[in-house]
C-alpha positions, 0 to 999 in steps of 0.5 A, a space after each residue: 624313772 622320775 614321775 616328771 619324766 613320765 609327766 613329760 612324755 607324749 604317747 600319740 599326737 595327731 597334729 601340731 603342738 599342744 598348744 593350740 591357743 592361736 588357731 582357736 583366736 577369732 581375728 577382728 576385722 580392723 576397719 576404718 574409723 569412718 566404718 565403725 558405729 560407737 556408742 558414748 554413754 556414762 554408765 554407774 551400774 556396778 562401780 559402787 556410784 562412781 561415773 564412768 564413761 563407757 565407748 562401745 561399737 569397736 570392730 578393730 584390733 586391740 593395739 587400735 584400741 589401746 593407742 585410741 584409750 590413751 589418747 582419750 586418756 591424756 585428752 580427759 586427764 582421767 584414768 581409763 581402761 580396755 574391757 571386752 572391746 570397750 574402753 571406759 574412761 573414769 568420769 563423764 566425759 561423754 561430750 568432751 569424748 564425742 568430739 574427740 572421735 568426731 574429730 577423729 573420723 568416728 561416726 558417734 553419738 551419745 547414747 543413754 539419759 
């Protein structure tokens, strides 16, 4: 017998699978826009003196997430990315944001100098 083989073999199991990844997943309440409370600044810390545009305050899915980074994206001709539930947008673009998700139905507002 092959060490793989011995590698492969299950003795005891309690319940399921071995991969349990999705039962330890916290699921996000998806809420409305008019429910979320988001936070726009413009924030250099870490980027070696680059402006980013910073949106926090989400409380949705990240498939919302993403659909709202890209169109912030194609708004601010700007690159951008998703971080632990907050999207940053390359450049300050705090204003031009601020409207857009006040259009959007966000309730927003500038944070920071």
């Amino acid at each position: 017998m092959s060490s793989k083989g011995k590698q492969d073999q299950v003795f005891w199991r309690e319940f399921g699978t071995p991969d349990n990844s999705a039962a330890l997943e916290r699921g996000t309440p998806d809420l409305p826009p008019n429910q979320h409370s988001l936070r726009v600044e413009a924030s250099r810390k870490g980027r070696k003196g680059k402006t980013v545009t910073v949106i926090s305050g989400f409380q949705c899915g990240s498939e919302t997430l993403n659909k709202l980074l890209k169109q912030l994206k194609t708004q601010c001709g700007s690159g951008g990315a998703l971080k632990d539930n907050t999207l940053e947008i390359q450049g300050d673009h705090r204003d031009k944001i601020l409207q857009i998700l006040t259009q959007s139905g966000y309730k927003a507002k500038i944070s920071g100098g």
